[in-house]
N, C-alpha and C positions, 0 to 999 in steps of 0.2 A: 754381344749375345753369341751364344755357342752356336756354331752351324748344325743341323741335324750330317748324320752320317750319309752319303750318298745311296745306301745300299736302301737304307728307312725310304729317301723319296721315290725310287724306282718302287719300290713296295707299295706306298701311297699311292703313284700312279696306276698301278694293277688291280687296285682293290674294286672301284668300277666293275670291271672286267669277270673279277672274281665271284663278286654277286651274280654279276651276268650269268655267268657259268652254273652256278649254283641254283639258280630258278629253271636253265636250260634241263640240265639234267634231273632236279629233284620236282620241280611239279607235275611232268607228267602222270609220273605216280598218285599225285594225290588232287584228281578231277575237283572234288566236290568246295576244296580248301583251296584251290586255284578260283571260283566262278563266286565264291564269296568273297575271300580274304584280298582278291587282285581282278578279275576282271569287273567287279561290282565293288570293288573297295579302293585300292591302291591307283588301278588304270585310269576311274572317274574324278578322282582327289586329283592327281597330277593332267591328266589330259581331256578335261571339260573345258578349265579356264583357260587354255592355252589352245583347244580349239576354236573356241569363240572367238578370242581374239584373231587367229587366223581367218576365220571366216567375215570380219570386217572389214581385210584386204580384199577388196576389188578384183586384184591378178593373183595370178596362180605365182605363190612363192617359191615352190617345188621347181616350176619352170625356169623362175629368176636363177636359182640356186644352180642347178643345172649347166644352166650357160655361162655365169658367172664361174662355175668351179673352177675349171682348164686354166683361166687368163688367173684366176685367185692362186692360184698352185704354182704355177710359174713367178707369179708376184714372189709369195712368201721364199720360193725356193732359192733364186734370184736376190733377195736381200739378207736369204740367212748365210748361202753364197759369201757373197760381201763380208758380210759381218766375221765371218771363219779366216778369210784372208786379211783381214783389218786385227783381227785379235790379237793378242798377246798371247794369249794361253787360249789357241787354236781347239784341244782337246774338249777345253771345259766347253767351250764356244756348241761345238757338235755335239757335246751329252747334253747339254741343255733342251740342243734343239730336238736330237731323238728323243729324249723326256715328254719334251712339248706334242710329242707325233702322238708319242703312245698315251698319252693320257687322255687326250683329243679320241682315238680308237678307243680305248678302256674306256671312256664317258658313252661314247657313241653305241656301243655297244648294249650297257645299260638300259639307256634308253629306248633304243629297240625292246628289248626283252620288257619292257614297264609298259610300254606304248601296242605292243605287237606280237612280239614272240610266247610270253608267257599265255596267250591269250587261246592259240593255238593246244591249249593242256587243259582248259575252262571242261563244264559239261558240255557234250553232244547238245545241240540245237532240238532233235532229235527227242531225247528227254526232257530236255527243257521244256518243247510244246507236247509234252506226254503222249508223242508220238508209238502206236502198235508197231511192233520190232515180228513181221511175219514174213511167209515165203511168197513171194508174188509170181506170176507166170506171164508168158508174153499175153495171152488176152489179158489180164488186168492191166499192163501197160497199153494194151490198145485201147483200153477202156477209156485212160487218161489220156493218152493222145488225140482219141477222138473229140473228149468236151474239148480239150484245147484249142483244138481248129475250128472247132465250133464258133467258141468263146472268141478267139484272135478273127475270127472271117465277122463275125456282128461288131467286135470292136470296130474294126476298119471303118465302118459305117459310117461314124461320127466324123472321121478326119477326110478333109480336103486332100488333093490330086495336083500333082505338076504334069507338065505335059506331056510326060512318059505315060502316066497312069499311076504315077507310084507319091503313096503317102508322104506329105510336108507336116510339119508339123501345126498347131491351132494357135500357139502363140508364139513370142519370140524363144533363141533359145535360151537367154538372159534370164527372161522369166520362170522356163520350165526349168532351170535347173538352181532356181529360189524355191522351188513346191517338192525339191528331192523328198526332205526331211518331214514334210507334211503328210508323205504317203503312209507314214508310220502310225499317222494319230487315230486311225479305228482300231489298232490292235494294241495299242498304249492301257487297254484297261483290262484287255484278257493277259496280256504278256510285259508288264512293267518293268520287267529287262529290258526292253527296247527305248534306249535312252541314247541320247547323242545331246554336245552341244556344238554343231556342224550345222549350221544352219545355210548355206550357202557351199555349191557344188561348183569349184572353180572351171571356167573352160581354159583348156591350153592353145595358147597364139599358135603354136609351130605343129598344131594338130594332123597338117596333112602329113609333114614329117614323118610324124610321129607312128602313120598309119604304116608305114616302113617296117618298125620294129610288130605290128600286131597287136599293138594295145591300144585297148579300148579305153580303159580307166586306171587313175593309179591312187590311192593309199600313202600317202608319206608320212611314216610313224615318226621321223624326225620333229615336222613339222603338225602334225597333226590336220593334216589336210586332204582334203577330197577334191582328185581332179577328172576333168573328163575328156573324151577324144571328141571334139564338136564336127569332126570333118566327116563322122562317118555318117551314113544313111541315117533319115531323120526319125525313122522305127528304132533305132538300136540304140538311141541317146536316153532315152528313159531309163531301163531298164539296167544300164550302166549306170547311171547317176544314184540310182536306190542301192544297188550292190554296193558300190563306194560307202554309201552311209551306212551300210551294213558293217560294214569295215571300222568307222568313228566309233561303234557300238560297242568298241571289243569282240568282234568274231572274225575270225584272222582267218578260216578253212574257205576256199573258196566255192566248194557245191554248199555251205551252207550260207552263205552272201549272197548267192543265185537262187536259194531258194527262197530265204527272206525278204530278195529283191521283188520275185514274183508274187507271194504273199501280201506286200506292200503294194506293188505296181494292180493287184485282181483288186483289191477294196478301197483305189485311192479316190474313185470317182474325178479321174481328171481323163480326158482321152486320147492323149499320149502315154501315158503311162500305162492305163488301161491295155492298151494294146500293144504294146508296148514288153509289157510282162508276159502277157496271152503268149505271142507270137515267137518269144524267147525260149520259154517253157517247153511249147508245139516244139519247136528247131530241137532241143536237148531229148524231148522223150520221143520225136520221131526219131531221130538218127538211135538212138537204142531199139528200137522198134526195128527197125532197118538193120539194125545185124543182127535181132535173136528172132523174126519172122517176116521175110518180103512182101510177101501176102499183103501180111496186114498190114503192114508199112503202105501199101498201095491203098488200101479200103481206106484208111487215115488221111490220109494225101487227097484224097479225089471230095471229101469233106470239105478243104479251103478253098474257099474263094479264089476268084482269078483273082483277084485284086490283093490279096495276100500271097498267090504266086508269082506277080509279077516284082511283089515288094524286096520276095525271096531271091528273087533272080539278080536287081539287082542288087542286091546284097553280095550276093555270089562274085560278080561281074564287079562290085568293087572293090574286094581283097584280094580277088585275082592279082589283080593289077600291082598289087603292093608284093609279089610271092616274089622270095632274093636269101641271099645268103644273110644279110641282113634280119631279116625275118626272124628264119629259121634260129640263129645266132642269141638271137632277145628270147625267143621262145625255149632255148637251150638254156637259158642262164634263168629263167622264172621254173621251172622244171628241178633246175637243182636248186634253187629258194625256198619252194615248197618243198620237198624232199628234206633237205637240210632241217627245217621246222617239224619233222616226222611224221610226214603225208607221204608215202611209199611212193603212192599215182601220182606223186608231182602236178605235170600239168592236166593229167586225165582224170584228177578230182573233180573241176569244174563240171565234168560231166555225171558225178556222181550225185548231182541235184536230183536225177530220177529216183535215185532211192530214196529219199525224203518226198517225192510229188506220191512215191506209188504210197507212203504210210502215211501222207495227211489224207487223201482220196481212201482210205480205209479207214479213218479215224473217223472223217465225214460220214462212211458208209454209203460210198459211189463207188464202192466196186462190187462186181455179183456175186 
């Protein structure tokens, strides 16, 4: 049988890539044909049955993967090594293996963009919950700040105290992060976009690590999996574990993963979550509060509960601990991920949840 010409399978191996490209640059333009044709058509076809299965694994794959890569990388390099200096025809030996590199990147790539990328082009969340698109002012953020401390200072209520004073959680974390996906199901008949099959919210072993680089939760579009950082304060694990499934969902922007998270977390009827979402929401629209009127940043504040600013604190007192070059580093590199994805604000999206709290709170008709 004839060989194909060398130049044909480097071309085969780009073509991945080439698609890749192609959905990068041409869906942005066309929202409404992205949210149909690919985050409601293509991303659920390829990435429901393949998160399921994921979510039947027990451990976090991501994490296996992870630590596995360095020693896998050295493996393969180490034997194609070998194999170059064992060859006869040394050259073919090496384009084979860069072949193998780059089609491995041109697949991966693909898949990113099927799983993730293209998702980030979908409609605004925004529209989707037929969100009012108006001006808001800092009293109407104070407005929303204020129910939220409300809201997060009665949550507390429900949950037990370690001997600091500061909230544990009511069940294991085993269990609360089996009930991620369940947070969804009151708003499953108003908003039937909200689909996942992620049913299980993996924790990661090396999570204090982890709290090194600043991350709470990850997303692994490779594998299709939702993971979470168990090591941090036992308020902040809810609220993380919903944003992840936000993520399964097809919605890749991260103020709108924080906002569906709290959405999710206000009507789950579970009291971790519950307060969970309150208390995140509060943290996001007070610090905006706090730079566009002090004042009332203050009138907001004196609202929570001791027992929600103790929780506050430490919260504080435990990322402290983690601030390094390190840090900064991982938060430098998620910064140009989301930029790269054309989110301008990189990682100062995630604060951009307040513009969607201030236009459901006007949708409601809880502002003056």
């Amino acid at each position: 049988m004839k060989q194909k010409p060398l130049w044909l399978k480097w071309i085969f191996c780009a073509v991945p890539a080439f698609v890749a490209a192609l959905m990068y640059f041409l869906l942005p333009h066309f929202p409404r044909f992205t949210e149909y044709a690919v985050a409601r058509g293509l991303f659920r076809v390829i990435a429901f049955p393949y998160e399921w299965i994921m979510s039947a694994l027990p451990f976090s794959v991501t994490e296996a993967v992870v630590i596995l890569a360095l020693p896998a990388i050295i493996t393969l390099l180490t034997v194609w090594i070998i194999r170059i200096f064992r060859s006869k025809n040394r050259l073919i030996t090496v384009e084979r293996g860069c072949r193998f590199v780059a089609w491995c990147v041109s697949l991966a790539l693909l898949i990113f963009m099927v799983m993730d990328g293209a998702n980030f082009s979908r409609v605004p969340v925004g529209d989707l919950l037929e969100l009012p698109d108006g001006t808001y002012t800092a009293d109407d953020l104070y407005t929303v700040t204020c129910d939220l401390a409300k809201k997060a200072s009665e949550a507390r209520k429900a949950l037990d105290e370690d001997g600091k004073g500061c909230a544990v959680l009511s069940v294991e974390q085993s269990e609360l992060l089996l009930l991620a996906d369940d947070c969804f199901d009151g708003l499953k008949g108003d908003y039937p976009f909200l689909k996942t099959a992620v049913w299980r919210v993996k924790s990661v072993r090396l999570s204090h690590w982890w709290s090194y680089t600043g991350t709470t939760g990850v997303y692994c579009p490779w594998l299709g999996e939702a993971n979470a950082n168990t090591d941090v304060p036992d308020y902040e694990l809810g609220h993380t574990a919903v944003h992840e499934i936000a993520h399964t969902m097809g919605f890749a922007k991260e103020n709108e993963c924080n906002f569906l998270s709290w959405l999710a977390c206000a009507q789950s009827g579970q009291p971790d979550y519950t307060y969970s979402g309150h208390l995140q929401a509060y943290i996001y629209c007070a610090n905006a509060l706090y730079r566009a009127d002090k004042e009332l940043w203050q009138k907001a504040r004196a609202l929570c509960s001791e027992a929600v600013l103790r929780d506050m604190r430490q919260s504080n007192a435990y990322w402290q601990s983690f601030e390094g070059e390190v840090r900064e580093t991982s938060q430098k590199l998620n910064d140009t991920f989301i930029k790269v994805n054309g989110v301008e604000s990189g990682v100062l999206s995630y604060n951009e949840m307040v513009g969607l709290m201030l236009r459901y709170y006007d949708k409601c008709g809880l502002l003056g």
